[in-house]
C-alpha positions, 0 to 999 in steps of 0.5 A, a space after each residue: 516506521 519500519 519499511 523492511 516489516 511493510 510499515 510506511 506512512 502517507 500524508 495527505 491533506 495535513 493528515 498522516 496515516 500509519 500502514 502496513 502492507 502485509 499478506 492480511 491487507 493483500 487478503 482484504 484488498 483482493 476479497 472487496 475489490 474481487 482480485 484473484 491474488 495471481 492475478 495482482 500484478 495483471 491488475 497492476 499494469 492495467 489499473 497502477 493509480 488505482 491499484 496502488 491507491 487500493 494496496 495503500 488503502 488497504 494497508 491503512 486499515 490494516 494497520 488500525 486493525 493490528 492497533 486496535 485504532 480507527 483508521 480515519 480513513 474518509 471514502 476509498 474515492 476521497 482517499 484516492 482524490 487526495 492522493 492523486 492530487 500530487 504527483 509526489 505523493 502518488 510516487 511516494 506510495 507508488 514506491 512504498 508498494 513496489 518496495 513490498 511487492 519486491 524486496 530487493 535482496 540483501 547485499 549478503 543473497 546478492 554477493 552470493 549469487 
């Protein structure tokens, strides 16, 4: 998986689910859960395990959306069940959004800075 293009990969219960976060999976994230996409970061701070399980989730379907697949994905409180059960995996995830949300610069933009 390619994580510079928002791709990653989650395992849970034996299973792995292919993602990728994007400006789509941002969409249809805001559009079900009712979000304002200024108001993402807001609802980061209040609600960061669900949020993160949201955006995880979300990218999960877009990438079967983008392949022509089934996601697999069982209910989005069975995901989060699975997922908050190891705080490794809640990490891992954690890391994966943060990474999308907030590239960090390319040594080359940072040398000239």
């Amino acid at each position: 998986m390619n994580n510079f293009r928002g791709e990653f990969e989650v395992k849970l219960n034996k299973k792995t689910y292919k993602a990728k976060m994007s400006m789509n999976s941002l969409r249809m994230m805001c559009n079900q859960e009712g979000i304002e996409l200024n108001d993402l970061y807001e609802h980061m701070s209040k609600e960061p395990m669900t949020a993160v399980c949201q955006m995880t989730f979300h990218a999960i379907k877009n990438y079967a959306l983008l392949n022509g697949v089934d996601s697999g994905l069982p209910s989005f409180d069975a995901f989060c069940a699975q997922a908050l059960d190891s705080v490794e995996q809640f990490e891992y995830m954690s890391k994966m959004v943060m990474e999308q949300l907030a590239p960090e610069e390319d040594d080359e933009d940072s040398k000239k800075a």
